[in-house]
C-alpha positions in Angstrom: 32.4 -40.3 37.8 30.7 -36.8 36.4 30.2 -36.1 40.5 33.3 -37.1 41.6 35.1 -35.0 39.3 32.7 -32.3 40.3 33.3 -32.5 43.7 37.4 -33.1 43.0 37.1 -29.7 41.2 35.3 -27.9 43.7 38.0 -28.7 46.5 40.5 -27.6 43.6 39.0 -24.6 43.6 38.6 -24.0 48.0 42.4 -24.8 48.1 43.4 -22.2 45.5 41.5 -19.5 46.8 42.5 -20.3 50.7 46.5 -20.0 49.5 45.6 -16.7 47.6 44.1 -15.4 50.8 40.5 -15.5 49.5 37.2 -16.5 50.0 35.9 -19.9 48.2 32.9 -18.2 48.0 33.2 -15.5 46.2 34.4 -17.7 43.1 32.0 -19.3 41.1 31.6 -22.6 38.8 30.7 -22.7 35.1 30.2 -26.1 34.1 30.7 -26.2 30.6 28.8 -28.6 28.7 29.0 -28.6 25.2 29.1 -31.4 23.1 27.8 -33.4 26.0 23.9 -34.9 26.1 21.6 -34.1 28.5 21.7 -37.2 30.4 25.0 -36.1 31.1 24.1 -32.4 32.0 21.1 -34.0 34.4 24.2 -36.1 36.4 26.5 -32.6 36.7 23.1 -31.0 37.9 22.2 -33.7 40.4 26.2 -33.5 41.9 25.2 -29.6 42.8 26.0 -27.9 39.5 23.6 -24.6 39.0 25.6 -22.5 36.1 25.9 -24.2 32.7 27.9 -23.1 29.9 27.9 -23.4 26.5 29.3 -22.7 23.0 27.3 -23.2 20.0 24.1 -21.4 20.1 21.8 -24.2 18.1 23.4 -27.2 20.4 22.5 -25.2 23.6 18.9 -24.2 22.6 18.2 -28.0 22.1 19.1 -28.7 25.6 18.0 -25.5 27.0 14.3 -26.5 25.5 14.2 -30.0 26.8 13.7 -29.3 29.9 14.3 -32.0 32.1 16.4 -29.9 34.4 15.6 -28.9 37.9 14.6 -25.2 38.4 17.8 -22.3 39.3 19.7 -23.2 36.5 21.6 -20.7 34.7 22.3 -21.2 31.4 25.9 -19.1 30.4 26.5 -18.7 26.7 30.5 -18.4 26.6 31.4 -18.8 22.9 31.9 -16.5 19.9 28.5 -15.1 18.9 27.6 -14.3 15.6 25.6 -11.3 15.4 22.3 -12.5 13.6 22.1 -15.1 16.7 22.1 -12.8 19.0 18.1 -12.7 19.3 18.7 -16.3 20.3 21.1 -15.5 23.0 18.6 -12.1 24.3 15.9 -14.3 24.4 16.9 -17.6 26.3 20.8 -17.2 28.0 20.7 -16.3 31.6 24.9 -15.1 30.9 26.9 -13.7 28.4 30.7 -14.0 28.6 31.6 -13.4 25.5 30.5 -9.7 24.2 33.4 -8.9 22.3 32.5 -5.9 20.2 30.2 -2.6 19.6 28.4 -4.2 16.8 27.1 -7.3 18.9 26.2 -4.9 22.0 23.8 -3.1 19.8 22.2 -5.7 18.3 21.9 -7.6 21.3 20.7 -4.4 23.1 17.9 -4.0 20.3 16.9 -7.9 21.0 16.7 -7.6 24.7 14.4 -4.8 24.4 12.2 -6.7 22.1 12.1 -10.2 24.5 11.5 -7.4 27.8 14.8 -8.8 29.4 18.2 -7.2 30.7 21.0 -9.5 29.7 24.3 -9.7 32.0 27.3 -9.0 30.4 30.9 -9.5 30.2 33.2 -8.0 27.8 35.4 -10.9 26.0 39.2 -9.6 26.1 42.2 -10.6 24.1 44.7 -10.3 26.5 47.7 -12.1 24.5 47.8 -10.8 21.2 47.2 -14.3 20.0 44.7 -13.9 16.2 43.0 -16.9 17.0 41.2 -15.1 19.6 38.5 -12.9 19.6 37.7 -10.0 22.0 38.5 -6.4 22.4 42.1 -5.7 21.6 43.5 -5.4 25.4 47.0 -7.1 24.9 49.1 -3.8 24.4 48.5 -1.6 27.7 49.7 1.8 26.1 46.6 1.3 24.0 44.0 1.0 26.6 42.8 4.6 26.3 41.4 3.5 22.9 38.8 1.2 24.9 36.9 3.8 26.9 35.4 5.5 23.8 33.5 2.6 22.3 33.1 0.9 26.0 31.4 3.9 27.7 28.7 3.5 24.6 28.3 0.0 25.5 28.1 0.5 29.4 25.4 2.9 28.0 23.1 0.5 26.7 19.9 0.0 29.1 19.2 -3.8 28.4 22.8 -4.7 28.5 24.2 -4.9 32.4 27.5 -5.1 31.9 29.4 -7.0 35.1 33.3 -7.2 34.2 35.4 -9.6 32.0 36.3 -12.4 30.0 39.3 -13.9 28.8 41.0 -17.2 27.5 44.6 -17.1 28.2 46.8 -19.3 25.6 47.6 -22.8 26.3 51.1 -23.8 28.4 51.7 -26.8 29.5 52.1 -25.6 32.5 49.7 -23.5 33.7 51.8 -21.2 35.9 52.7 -19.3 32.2 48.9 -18.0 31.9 49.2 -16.4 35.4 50.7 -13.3 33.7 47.6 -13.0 31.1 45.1 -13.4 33.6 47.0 -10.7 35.6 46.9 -8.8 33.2 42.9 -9.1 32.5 42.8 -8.0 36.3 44.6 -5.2 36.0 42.4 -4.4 32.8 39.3 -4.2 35.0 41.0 -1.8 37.4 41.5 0.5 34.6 38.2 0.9 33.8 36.7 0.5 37.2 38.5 4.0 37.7 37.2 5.3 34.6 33.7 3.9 35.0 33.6 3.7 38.5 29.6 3.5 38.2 29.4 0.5 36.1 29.6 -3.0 37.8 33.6 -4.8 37.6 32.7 -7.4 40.3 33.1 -10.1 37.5 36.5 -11.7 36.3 35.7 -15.2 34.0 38.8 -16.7 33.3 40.6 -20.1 33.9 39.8 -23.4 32.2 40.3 -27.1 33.1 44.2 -26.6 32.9 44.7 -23.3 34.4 41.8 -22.3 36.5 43.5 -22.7 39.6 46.0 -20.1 38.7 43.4 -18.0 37.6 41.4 -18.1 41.0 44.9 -17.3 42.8 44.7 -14.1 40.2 41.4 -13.0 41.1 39.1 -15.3 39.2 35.6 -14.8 40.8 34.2 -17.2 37.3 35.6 -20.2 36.4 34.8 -21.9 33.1 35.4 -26.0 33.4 34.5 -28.6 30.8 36.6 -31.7 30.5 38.3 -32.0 33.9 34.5 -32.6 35.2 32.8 -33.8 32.2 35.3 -35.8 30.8 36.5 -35.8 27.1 33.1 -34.4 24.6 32.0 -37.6 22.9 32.3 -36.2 19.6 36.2 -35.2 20.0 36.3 -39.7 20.9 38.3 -41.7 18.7 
């Protein structure tokens, strides 16, 4: 079932980019795993999957240091991160998706330096206001200007490669009503591609099992997918 879905997901994903005009290619699949076992991880794997994601920074090093998995798999931290795990995440995440403030860049900077590695970034944006979320406040576009300040220090940081954005849009029913946020995060990247036209924007994550073809017709070149291939997490079962 695991590959069926993944393969359902992946022709989701062709179709939504052909009617947008793009190329399937250039968007990419982040299965995310968490709360799942590794048995279930080794299926997703076996079905083609190469990019894993996950949220909770103890959970993921438990599967990352199994092993069991076949070499060329990336391992994408895409949840909140606290900053006294971020040696954790310097040391053993392929990804970051979720760098969502000064504080964490430095402290991650000081811990990449220490483990001899340059971590890829992308900065986590709040792009609907909504308090729940975290990010760097990008929701009011008048404000953007206040970004470049604490951004250019970040872009500045030599074990940090910084390669676009994150976001989480809010939840709609349907998922047409998210197509404005993820604009929106787009439009975001454009304004600081012209700011910081040396850095590296190539990277949009954004889109989720219920809106992630809207977000590749937006300009997604990340998706992040969890339950529409891995099914419901076994500890959310009745």
């Amino acid at each position: 079932m695991i590959a069926e879905r993944y393969a359902q997901v992946n022709e989701q994903i062709r179709r939504a980019a052909q009617a947008a005009g793009r190329d399937p290619a250039g968007i990419r699949l982040v299965v995310v795993t968490k709360g799942h076992p590794l048995e279930d991880i080794q299926q997703v794997v076996e079905a083609g999957a190469c990019l894993l994601g996950e949220s909770y920074v103890e959970e993921a090093l438990e599967k990352i240091q199994a092993g069991g998995l076949p070499g060329g798999v990336e391992w994408h931290m895409i949840g909140h991160v606290q900053s006294r795990k971020s040696k954790a995440v310097a040391a053993h995440f392929d990804w970051l998706h979720s760098l969502d403030r000064e504080k964490l860049a430095l402290r991650l900077e000081r811990d990449a330096a220490a483990a001899g590695r340059t971590l890829p970034v992308l900065l986590e944006c709040n792009v609907s206001g909504e308090q729940s979320k975290f990010g760097w406040p990008a929701w009011q576009e008048e404000r953007w200007d206040g970004l470049l300040e604490p951004l250019e220090r970040v872009l500045a940081l030599p074990h940090l490669q910084v390669r676009g954005l994150m976001t989480m849009a809010p939840f709609f029913s349907d998922p047409q009503q998210a197509r404005p946020y993820f604009n929106r995060l787009r439009r975001l990247r454009d304004f600081l591609a012209a700011h910081f036209p040396q850095a590296d924007w190539s990277e949009l994550s954004m889109g989720m099992s219920g809106d992630f073809e809207a977000a590749v017709q937006e300009g997604a070149t990340i998706v992040r997918i969890g339950t529409a291939i891995m099914g419901p997490r076994p500890d959310l079962k009745d």
